[in-house]
C-alpha positions in Angstrom: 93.8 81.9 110.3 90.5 82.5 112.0 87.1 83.6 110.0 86.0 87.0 109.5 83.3 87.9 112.2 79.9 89.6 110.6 78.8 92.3 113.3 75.6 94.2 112.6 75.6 97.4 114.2 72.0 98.2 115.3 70.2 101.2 117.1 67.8 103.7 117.4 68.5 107.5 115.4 70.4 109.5 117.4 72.3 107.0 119.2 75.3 107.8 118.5 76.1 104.5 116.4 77.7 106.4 113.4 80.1 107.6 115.9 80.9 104.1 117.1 80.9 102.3 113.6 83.5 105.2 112.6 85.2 104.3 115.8 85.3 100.9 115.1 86.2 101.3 111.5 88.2 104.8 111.2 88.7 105.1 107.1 88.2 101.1 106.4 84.7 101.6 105.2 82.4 102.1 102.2 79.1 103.1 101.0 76.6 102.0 98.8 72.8 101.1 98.1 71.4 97.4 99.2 70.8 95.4 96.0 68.0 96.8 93.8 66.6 99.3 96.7 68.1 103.0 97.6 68.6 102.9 101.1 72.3 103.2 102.0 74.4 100.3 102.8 77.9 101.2 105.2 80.1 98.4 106.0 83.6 98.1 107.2 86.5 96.8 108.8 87.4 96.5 112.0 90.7 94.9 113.5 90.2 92.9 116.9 92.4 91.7 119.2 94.3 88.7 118.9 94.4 89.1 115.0 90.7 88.8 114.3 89.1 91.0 111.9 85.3 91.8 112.0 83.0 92.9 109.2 80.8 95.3 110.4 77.7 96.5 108.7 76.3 99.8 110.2 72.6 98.6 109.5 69.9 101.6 109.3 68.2 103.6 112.1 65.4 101.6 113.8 62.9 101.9 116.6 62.0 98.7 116.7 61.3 95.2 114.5 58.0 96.0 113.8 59.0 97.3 110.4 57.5 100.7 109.3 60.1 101.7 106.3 61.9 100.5 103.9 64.9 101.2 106.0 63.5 99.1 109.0 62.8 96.3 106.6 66.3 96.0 105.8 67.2 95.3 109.3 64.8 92.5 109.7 65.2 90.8 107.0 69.2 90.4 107.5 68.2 89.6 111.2 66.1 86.7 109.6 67.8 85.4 107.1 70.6 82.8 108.1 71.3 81.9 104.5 72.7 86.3 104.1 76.9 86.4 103.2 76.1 89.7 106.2 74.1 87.7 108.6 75.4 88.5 111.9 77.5 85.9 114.1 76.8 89.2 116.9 74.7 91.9 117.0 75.9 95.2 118.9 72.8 97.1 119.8 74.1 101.2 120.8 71.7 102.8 122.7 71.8 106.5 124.2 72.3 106.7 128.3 70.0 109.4 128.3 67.4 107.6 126.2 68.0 103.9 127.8 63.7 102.8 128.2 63.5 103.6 124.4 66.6 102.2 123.1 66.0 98.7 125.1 63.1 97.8 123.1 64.3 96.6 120.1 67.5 95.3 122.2 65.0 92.6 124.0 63.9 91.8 120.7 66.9 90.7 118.7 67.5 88.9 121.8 64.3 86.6 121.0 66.3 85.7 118.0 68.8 84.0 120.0 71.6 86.1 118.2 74.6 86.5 120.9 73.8 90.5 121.5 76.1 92.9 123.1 74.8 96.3 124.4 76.9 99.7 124.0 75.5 102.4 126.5 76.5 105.6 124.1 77.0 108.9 125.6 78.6 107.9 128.9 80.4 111.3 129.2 77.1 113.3 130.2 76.2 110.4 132.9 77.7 113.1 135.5 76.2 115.9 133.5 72.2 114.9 133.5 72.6 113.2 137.1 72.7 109.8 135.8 74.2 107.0 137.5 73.9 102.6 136.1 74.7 99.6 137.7 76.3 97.6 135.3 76.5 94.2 136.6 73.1 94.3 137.6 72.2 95.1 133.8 74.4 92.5 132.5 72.5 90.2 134.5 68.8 90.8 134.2 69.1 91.5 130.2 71.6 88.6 129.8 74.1 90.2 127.6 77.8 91.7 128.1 78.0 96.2 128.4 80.4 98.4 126.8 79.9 101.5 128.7 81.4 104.1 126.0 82.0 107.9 124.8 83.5 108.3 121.5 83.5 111.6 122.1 86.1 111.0 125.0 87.3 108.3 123.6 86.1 105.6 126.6 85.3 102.1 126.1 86.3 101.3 122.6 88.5 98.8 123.3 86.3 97.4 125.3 83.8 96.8 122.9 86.7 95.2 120.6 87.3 92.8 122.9 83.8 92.0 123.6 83.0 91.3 120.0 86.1 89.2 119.9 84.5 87.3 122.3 81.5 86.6 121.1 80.9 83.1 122.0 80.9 84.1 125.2 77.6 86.2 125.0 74.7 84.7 126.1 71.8 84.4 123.6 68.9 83.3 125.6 65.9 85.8 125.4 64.6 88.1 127.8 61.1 88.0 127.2 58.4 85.2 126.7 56.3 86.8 124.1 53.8 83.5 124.2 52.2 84.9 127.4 50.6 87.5 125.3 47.9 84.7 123.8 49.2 81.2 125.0 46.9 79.3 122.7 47.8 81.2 119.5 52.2 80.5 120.0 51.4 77.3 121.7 49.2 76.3 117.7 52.2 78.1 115.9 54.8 76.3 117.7 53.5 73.2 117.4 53.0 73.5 113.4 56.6 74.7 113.1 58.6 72.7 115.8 61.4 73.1 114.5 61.1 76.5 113.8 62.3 79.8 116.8 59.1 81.0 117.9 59.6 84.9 117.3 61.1 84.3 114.0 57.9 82.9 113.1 55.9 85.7 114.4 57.7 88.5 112.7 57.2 86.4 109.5 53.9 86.2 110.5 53.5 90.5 111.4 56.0 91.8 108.8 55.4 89.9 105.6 58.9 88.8 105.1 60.5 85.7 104.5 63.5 83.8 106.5 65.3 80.7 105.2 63.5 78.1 103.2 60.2 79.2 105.4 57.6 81.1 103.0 54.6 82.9 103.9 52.4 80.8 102.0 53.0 77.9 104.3 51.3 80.1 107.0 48.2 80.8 105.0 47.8 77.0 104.6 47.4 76.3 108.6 44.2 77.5 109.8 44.9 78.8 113.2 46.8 81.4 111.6 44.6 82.4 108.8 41.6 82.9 111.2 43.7 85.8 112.7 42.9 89.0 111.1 45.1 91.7 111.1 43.4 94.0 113.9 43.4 90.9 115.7 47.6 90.5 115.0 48.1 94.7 115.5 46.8 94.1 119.0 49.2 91.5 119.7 51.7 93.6 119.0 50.5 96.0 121.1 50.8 93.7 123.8 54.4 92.6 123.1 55.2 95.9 123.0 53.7 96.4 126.5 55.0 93.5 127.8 58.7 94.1 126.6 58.7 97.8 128.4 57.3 96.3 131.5 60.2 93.7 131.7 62.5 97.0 130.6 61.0 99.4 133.5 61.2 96.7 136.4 64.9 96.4 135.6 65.5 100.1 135.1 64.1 100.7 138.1 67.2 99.3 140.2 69.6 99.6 138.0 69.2 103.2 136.6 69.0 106.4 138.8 68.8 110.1 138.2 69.4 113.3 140.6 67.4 115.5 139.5 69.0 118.3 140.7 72.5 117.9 139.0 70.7 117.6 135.8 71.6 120.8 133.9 69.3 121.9 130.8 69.8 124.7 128.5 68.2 123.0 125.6 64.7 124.1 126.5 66.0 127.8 125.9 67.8 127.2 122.6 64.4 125.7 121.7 62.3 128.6 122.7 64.4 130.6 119.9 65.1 128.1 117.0 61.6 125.9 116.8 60.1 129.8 117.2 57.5 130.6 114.7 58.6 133.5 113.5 62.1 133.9 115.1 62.9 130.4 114.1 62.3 131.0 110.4 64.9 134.3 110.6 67.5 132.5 112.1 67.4 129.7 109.8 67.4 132.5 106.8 70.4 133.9 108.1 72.0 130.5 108.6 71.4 129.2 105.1 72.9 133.2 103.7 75.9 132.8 105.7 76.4 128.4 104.5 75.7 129.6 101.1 77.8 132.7 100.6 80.7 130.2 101.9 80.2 127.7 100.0 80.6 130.1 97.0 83.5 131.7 98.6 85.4 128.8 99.9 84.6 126.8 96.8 86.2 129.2 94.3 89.5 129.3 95.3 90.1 125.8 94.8 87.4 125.6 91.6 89.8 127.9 90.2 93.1 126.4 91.0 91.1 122.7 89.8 90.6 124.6 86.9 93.9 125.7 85.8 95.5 123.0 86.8 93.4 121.0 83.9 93.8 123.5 81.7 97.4 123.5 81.6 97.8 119.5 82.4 95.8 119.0 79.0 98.0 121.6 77.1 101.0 120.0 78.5 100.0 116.6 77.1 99.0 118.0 73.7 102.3 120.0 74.0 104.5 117.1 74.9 103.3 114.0 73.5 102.6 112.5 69.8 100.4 114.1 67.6 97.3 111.9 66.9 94.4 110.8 67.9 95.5 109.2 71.2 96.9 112.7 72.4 93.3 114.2 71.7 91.4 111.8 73.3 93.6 112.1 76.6 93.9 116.0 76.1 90.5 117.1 74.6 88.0 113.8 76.0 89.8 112.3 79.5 91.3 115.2 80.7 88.6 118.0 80.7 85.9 115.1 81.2 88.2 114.3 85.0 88.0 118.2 85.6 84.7 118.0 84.9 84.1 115.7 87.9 87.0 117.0 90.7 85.8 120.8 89.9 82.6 119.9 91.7 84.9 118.4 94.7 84.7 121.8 96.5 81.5 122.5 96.7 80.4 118.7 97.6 83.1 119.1 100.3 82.0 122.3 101.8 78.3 121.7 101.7 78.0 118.3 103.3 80.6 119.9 105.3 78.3 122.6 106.6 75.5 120.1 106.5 77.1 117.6 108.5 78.0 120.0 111.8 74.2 121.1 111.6 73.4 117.5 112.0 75.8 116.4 114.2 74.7 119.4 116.4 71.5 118.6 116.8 70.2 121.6 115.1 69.1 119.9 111.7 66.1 118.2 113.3 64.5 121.6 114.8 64.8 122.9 110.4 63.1 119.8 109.9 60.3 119.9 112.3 59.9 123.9 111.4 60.1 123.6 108.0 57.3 120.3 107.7 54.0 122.4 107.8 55.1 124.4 104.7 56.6 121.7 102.5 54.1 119.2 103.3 51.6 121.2 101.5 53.8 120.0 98.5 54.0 116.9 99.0 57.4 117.4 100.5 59.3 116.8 103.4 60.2 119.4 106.1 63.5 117.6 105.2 63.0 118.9 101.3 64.5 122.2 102.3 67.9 121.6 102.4 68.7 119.8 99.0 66.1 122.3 97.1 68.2 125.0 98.7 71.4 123.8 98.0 70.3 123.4 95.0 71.5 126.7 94.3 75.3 125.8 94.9 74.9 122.6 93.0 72.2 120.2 91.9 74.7 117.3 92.3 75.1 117.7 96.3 71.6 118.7 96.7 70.6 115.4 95.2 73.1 113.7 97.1 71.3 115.3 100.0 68.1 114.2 99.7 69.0 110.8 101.6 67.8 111.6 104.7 64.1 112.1 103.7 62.6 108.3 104.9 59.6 108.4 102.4 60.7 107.0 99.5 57.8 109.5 97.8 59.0 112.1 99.4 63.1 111.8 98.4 62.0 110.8 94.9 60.3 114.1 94.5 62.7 115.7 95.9 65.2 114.6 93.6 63.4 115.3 90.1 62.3 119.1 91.5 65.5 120.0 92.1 67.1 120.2 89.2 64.9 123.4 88.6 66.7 125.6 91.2 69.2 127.6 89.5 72.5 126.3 90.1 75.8 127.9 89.5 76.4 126.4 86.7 73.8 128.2 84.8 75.2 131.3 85.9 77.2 132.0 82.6 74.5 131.2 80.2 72.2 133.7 82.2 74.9 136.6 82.8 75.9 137.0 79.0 72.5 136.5 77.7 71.3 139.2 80.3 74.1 141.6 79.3 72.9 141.3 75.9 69.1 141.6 75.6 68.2 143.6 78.9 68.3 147.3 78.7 70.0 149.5 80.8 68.1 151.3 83.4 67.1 150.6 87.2 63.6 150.1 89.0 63.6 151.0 92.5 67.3 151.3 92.2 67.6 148.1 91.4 68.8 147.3 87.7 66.7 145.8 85.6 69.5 142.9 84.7 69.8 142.7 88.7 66.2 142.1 89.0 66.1 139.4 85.4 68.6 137.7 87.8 66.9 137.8 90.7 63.4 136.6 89.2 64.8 133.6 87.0 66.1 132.1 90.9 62.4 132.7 92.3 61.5 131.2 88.7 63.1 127.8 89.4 62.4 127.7 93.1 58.8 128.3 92.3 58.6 125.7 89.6 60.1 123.4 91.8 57.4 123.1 94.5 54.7 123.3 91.9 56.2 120.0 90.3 56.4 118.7 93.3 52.7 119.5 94.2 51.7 117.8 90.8 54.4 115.1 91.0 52.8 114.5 94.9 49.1 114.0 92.6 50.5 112.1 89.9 52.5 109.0 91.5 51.0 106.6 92.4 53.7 104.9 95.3 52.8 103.8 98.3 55.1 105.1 100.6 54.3 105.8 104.0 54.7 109.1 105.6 54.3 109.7 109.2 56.2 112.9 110.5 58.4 112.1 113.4 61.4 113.5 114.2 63.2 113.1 117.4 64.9 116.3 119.0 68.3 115.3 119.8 70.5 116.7 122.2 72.5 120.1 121.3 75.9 119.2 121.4 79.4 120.1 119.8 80.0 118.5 116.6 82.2 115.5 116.6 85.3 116.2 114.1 86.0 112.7 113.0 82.1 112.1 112.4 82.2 115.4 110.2 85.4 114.0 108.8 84.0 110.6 107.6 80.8 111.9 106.5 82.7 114.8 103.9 85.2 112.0 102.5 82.0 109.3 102.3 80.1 111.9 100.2 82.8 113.1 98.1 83.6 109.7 97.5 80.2 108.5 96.6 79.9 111.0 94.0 83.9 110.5 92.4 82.7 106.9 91.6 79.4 106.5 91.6 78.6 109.4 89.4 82.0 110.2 87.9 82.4 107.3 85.6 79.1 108.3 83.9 80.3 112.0 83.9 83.8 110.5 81.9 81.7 108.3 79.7 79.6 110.9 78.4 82.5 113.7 78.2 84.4 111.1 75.8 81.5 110.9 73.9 81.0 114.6 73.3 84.3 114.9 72.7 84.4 112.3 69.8 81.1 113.6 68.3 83.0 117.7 68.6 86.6 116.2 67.2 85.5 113.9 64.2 83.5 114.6 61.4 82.5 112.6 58.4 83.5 114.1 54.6 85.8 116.0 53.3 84.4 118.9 54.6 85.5 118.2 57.9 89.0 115.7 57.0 90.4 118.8 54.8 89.1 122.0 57.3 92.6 123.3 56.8 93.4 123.4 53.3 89.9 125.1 52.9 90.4 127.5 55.4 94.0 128.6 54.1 92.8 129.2 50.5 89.6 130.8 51.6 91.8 133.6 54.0 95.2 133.3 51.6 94.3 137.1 50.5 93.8 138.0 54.2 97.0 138.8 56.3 95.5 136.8 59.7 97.5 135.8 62.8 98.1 132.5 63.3 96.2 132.5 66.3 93.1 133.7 64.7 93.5 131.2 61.2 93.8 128.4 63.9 90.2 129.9 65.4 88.9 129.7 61.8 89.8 126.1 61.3 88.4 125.2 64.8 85.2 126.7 63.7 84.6 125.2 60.7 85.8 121.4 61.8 83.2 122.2 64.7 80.5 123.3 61.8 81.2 120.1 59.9 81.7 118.1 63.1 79.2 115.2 64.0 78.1 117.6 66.9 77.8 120.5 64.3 75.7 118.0 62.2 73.5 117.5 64.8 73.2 121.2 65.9 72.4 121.9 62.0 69.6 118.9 62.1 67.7 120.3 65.3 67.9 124.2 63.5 64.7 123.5 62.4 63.0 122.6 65.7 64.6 125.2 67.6 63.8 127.9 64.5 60.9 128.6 66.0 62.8 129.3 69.4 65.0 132.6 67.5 68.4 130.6 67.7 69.8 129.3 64.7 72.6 125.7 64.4 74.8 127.9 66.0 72.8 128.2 69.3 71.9 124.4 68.7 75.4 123.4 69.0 76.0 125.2 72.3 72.8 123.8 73.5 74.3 119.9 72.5 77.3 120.6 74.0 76.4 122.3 77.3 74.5 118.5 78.0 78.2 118.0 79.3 77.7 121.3 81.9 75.7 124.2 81.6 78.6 126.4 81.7 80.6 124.7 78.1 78.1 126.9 77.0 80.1 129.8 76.8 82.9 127.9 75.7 81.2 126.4 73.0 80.4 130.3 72.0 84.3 131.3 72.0 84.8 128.9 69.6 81.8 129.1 67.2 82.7 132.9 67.1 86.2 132.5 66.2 87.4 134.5 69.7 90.4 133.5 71.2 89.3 132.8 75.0 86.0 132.9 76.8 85.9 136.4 77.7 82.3 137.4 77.5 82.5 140.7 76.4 84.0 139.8 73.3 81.3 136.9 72.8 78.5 139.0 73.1 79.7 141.7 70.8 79.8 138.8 68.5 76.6 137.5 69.1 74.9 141.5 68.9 76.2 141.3 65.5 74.4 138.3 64.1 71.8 138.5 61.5 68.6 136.5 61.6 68.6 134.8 58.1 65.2 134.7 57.5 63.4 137.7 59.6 66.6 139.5 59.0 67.9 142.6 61.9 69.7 141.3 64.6 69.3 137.2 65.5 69.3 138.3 69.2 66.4 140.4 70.1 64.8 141.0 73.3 62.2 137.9 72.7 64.9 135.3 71.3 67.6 136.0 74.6 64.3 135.6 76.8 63.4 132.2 75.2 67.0 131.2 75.8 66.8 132.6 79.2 63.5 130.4 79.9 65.3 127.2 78.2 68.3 127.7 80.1 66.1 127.5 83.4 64.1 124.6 82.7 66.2 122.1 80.5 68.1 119.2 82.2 70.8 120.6 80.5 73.4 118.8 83.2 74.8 115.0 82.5 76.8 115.0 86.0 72.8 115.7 87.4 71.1 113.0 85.3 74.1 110.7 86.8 74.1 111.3 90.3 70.2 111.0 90.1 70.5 107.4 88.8 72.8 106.4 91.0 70.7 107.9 93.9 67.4 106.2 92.3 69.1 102.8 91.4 67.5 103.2 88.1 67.7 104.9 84.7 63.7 105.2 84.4 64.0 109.0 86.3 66.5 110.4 85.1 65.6 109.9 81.6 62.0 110.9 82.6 63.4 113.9 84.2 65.3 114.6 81.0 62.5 113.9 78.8 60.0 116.0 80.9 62.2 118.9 82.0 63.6 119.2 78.1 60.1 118.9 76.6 58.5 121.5 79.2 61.6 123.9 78.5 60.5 124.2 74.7 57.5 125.0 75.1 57.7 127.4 77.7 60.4 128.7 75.6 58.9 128.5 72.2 55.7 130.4 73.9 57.6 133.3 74.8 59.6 134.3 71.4 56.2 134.0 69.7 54.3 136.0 72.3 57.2 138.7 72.4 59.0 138.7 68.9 
C-alpha cells in the first residue's frame, strides 16, 4: 500500500483555489483553526489514480512569501519546516489566467525551495472570452514545472491535475531564479556559514523571523555578516528579489502569453460605475441587505418552526413512553431541548452564509468592502465589519462566524465582542411582551409609540456597537497590522458546488464546534431548574395538594402549581432568590431573577421561564402579561411593573450577554475562553448599570 501524499494547495485570493480544493476533495474535507492561532485550517481527501490517496491542505490566501499576516505566516512556516506531519511532498500553486504576472510571483518562489511544484492556470474558460491565448509547453519549459490548464466551472482539467500530483516525482524542483545576484557577497558569506543549508530557506529565515528545522535565528545573530545588515538594508533586498523575480516572469510572459485586445469583452467597468458609486452604491447595498434579511427571517421560520415541534413532541414522546425517573428527565427536559437548542439555529446559519456566500462568489462582496472601509474605519473597524454587525440582527452566532474574513486580527476580534450588541431575534420576545406591557397606547407621526420603542432599542444596539468598537480600537493594545487592500475580482455567476461546500462547512463548524458547549450548559440548567435541595423542593406535591385540597383545580393547572413551586425551591430558584437583592434596585423581584438565570441558555426561555413562574399553561403572551400587570411590588407597593422597571428590563435585555450559544461560538472563533468571559463580564456589568440608572432616574 503506498503512502499518503501531503499536497499544499497555494495561491493568491481570488484564484479560484477553493474551487479546485473542493474539486479535488468534493465532501472529504474539514475545517478548523491551526494549533493555538485563529486562522482557518481546511484539509481533505483526495483519491488519485492508481489507488493513491492525497492529503490536501488548502493553505491561506497569499501574495507572496514575504509574510505580512498571520495568515501568510502560516504558509511559510509549513513551506519551511520539513520536521511538519502537513509538510508538502508537492505543492500545487493555482493561479488566475487573467491575472498570470501576479500570480507567478510567489510560484518562482516556492520553487527556490526546491519543493516539486505544479502550476494550475484557473479560469481557462474565459481564455476565448478576454482574448487570451498560452503556450503551454513553452511555460512548462522556461518555469520548469508540469501545467494543469483547468475550469472547475466547466469542469476541464481535473483529472489532469490528479494525475499530475500522482506523479509527483516526476516534477522538476530546480529553481527559477538566482536570488544571489541581488548582492553576491552577502549569499556568497551566508552560504558559506550554512553550507549545508538551501540558500532561500536561509534568507526567509533571515527576512521573516521564523524558524525551519533545527536552524534558529539566534545562530544568525551570532555571525557578523548578518548582523551588520540592518533591516532597511534587508527591505531593499527584497525589493530587489522582488524585481528580479517579475523580470524573469515578464521575459517569459512575453512569448508565451498573448492577448487580442479587441475580443476582450468588459462590462465590469459599468457594474462598477453603479455599485462602488458614492451615493448610489450605498442604496443598492441597503436594498440588498433588506431583501437577504427579510429572507432570512422568512425562509428560516418555516423550518425553525417545524425544528421546533418536532422537539417538542420528541421530548413528550420520551417522557410519554419511557420509565419514569431521572434518566427520562435528563433526556427529555436536559438533552433533548439542549439539541433543539443548537439545530433551531441551523436555518438561519444555512440561509445566511448561503446569501453570503453567492455575494462572494460573485464578486460583489469586495466592492461592500471597499465602500464600506471609510465609514467603519473610523471605528476601528473593517469595511468588512459590516456584514457580521448586520447579520447580527438575524443571529449573533452566524454574524460571529462571519467575521473570518476580516485579515486584522484587531480588527475581527472587535468585531466579534461588538456584535453581540445588535439586537438579534432572539431578544425579540423579551422586548415584545415587555413593550406590550409598559408602553402606552398612542401613535407619533403615525407611528406607535411601541413601533417606535422597537425601532430605537435596534438603533440602540447598533449604535453601542461601533462606540465599543471605537473605545475597544483605543483600549487594546495588539499589534496587528492593517493595510486596506482588497482586490476587485471578476463579476461572475456563482459556482453552486462552492456555495454548497461553504453552507455545509459553516453549519458544520457551528454543530460541533459550538454545539457541544451549547449541550453542556443546557444540561446544566436543566439540573440546577429540576433538583432542589430540602424538603421544600423533594415534597412540592404533597404541599401543593393540601395547600389547594379546598379548591376544585384542573389537573392541568394543580400540575402548573407544583411546577412552580419545585422551580421556587429549585437550585435555579435559589439562586434567582439570592441575586433579588442586587437586582432590587433594578424593580424586578426573584421572580424576574429567575427568568434572567435561565434565559443564559437563550434569550427567548425567557418567556418560557414566565409561563411557568405564573402558573399559565403555554407561552401565550397575552396571558403572561396579564399576569405580570397584576404583580405587586412588595416593598413600594402598586404594580411591580411600571413604566421605569419594564424600561430597565428593556435596557438589560439589550446590553446583557444573555446568550451561552454566543459566548460558545466566540470561544471557539477566538481559541480562547479569556473574551468570552470578558465579553460576559463587561457586557453583564455595563447592562446593570445602565439599567439600574434608568429605574432610579424614572421610578
Amino acid at each position: 500500500m503506498s503512502k499518503q501524499i501531503n499536497v499544499a494547495l497555494i495561491g493568491n485570493p481570488n484564484t479560484g483555489k477553493t474551487s479546485v480544493f473542493n474539486a479535488l476533495t468534493g465532501l472529504n474535507q474539514k475545517v478548523g483553526n491551526y494549533p493555538g492561532i485563529t486562522v482557518e485550517k481546511k484539509e481533505g481527501v483526495c483519491k488519485l489514480p492508481r489507488g493513491v490517496k492525497a492529503h490536501i491542505i488548502d493553505l491561506p490566501g497569499t501574495y507572496s512569501l514575504n509574510a505580512s499576516s498571520l495568515d501568510e505566516s502560516v504558509v511559510i512556516e509549513l513551506l519551511l519546516n520539513q520536521n511538519d506531519k502537513d509538510f508538502p511532498d508537492v505543492a500545487v500553486v493555482v493561479t488566475d489566467v487573467e491575472n498570470l504576472k501576479r500570480n507567478l510571483l510567489i510560484f518562482t518562489q516556492i520553487k527556490d525551495l526546491n519543493i516539486p511544484t505544479i502550476l494550475v492556470i484557473n479560469m481557462a474558460d474565459r481564455m476565448a472570452y478576454k482574448g487570451i491565448s498560452l503556450d503551454i509547453e513553452y511555460l512548462e519549459e522556461q518555469l520548469q514545472t508540469k501545467i494543469a490548464l483547468t475550469s472547475t466551472r466547466k469542469k476541464i482539467g481535473i483529472d489532469k491535475l490528479k494525475e499530475l500530483i500522482a506523479n509527483y516525482k516526476e516534477v522538476p524542483a530546480a529553481p527559477c531564479v538566482d536570488i544571489s545576484k541581488i548582492d553576491e557577497n552577502y549569499f556568497g558569506a551566508l552560504e558559506k556559514a550554512f553550507p549545508n543549508q538551501l540558500l532561500y530557506k536561509l534568507w526567509l529565515v533571515i527576512t521573516q523571523d521564523v524558524n525551519f528545522g533545527k536552524t534558529d535565528r539566534k545562530d544568525f545573530d551570532a555571525v557578523e555578516d548578518f548582523k551588520t545588515k540592518s533591516k532597511g538594508d534587508l527591505k531593499r533586498l527584497q525589493q530587489k528579489e522582488t524585481i528580479k523575480r517579475y523580470q524573469y516572469i515578464n521575459n517569459v510572459l512575453k512569448k508565451a502569453l498573448t492577448v487580442d485586445v479587441t475580443q476582450a469583452k468588459d462590462l465590469r467597468s459599468k457594474l462598477d460605475r453603479v455599485l462602488t458609486h458614492k451615493v448610489w452604491g450605498y442604496v443598492m447595498f441597503f436594498f440588498i441587505l433588506i431583501a437577504l434579511f427579510q429572507a432570512i427571517y422568512d425562509w428560516a421560520t418555516v423550518p425553525m418552526d417545524m425544528i421546533d415541534s418536532a422537539f417538542a413532541f420528541l421530548s413528550e414522546w420520551t417522557k410519554d413512553n419511557l420509565p419514569s425517573g431521572a434518566f427520562t428527565n435528563l433526556i427529555s427536559e436536559g438533552i433533548i431541548p439542549g439539541l433543539g437548542g443548537i439545530v433551531i439555529f441551523i436555518p438561519q446559519i444555512a440561509f445566511l452564509f448561503l446569501f453570503i456566500a453567492i455575494l462572494e462568489e460573485s464578486g460583489y462582496m469586495s466592492r461592500v468592502v471597499f465602500l464600506m472601509d471609510r465609514v467603519m474605519r473610523r471605528f476601528g473597524l473593517s469595511g468588512k465589519s459590516v456584514v457580521p454587525l448586520i447579520s447580527g440582527t438575524a443571529c449573533a452566532i452566524p454574524a460571529v462566524m462571519a467575521t473570518r474574513n476580516i485579515e486584522s486580527w484587531k480588527e475581527r476580534l472587535i468585531t466579534i465582542l461588538v456584535t453581540p450588541f445588535t439586537t438579534c431575534s432572539a431578544r425579540l420576545p423579551v422586548y415584545l411582551i415587555i413593550i406590550a406591557l409598559v408602553i402606552p397606547d398612542g401613535s407619533f407621526l403615525g407611528l406607535s409609540y411601541q413601533a417606535l420603542t422597537l425601532m430605537l432599542l435596534y438603533l440602540l444596539g447598533f449604535g453601542t456597537a461601533v462606540i465599543s468598537a471605537y473605545i475597544l480600537h483605543r483600549v487594546l493594545k495588539i499589534k496587528s497590522k492593517s493595510f486596506f487592500v482588497v482586490e476587485m475580482p471578476n463579476y461572475k455567476l456563482p459556482l453552486f458546488k462552492n456555495v454548497f461546500y461553504t453552507v455545509i462547512e459553516k453549519t458544520k463548524a457551528f454543530i460541533f464546534g459550538a454545539g457541544k458547549i451549547i449541550l453542556a450548559i443546557s444540561i446544566i440548567l436543566w439540573f440546577l431548574a429540576s433538583y432542589g435541595p430540602g424538603e421544600n423542593f423533594n415534597s412540592a406535591e404533597e404541599i401543593i395538594n393540601e395547600e389547594y385540597a379546598t379548591q376544585d383545580l384542573a389537573e392541568d393547572d394543580l400540575d402548573h402549581k407544583i411546577a412552580q413551586y419545585k422551580l421556587e425551591h429549585s437550585y435555579i430558584g435559589i439562586a434567582g432568590r439570592a441575586i433579588e437583592p442586587a437586582i432590587r434596585p433594578l424593580g424586578y423581584d426573584w421572580k424576574i431573577g429567575i427568568a434572567i438565570l435561565s434565559s443564559f441558555a437563550a434569550r427567548e426561555v425567557f418567556v418560557g421561564t414566565l409561563a411557568t413562574i405564573y402558573s399559565v399553561g403555554n407561552d401565550d403572551e397575552e396571558t403572561i402579561k396579564n399576569r405580570m400587570a397584576g404583580e405587586v411590588n412588595p416593598i413600594l407597593g402598586g404594580p411591580l411593573f411600571t413604566f421605569a422597571s419594564g424600561i430597565s428590563l428593556l435596557l438589560f435585555y439589550a446590553f446583557a450577554m444573555q446568550c451561552m450559544s454566543t459566548l460558545a461560538i466566540v470561544k471557539r472563533e477566538t481559541n480562547s475562553w479569556k473574551w468570552p468571559l470578558l465579553q460576559l463580564v463587561v457586557m453583564s456589568v455595563f447592562a446593570y448599570f445602565v439599567a439600574l440608572l434608568a429605574f432610579q432616574f424614572l421610578k
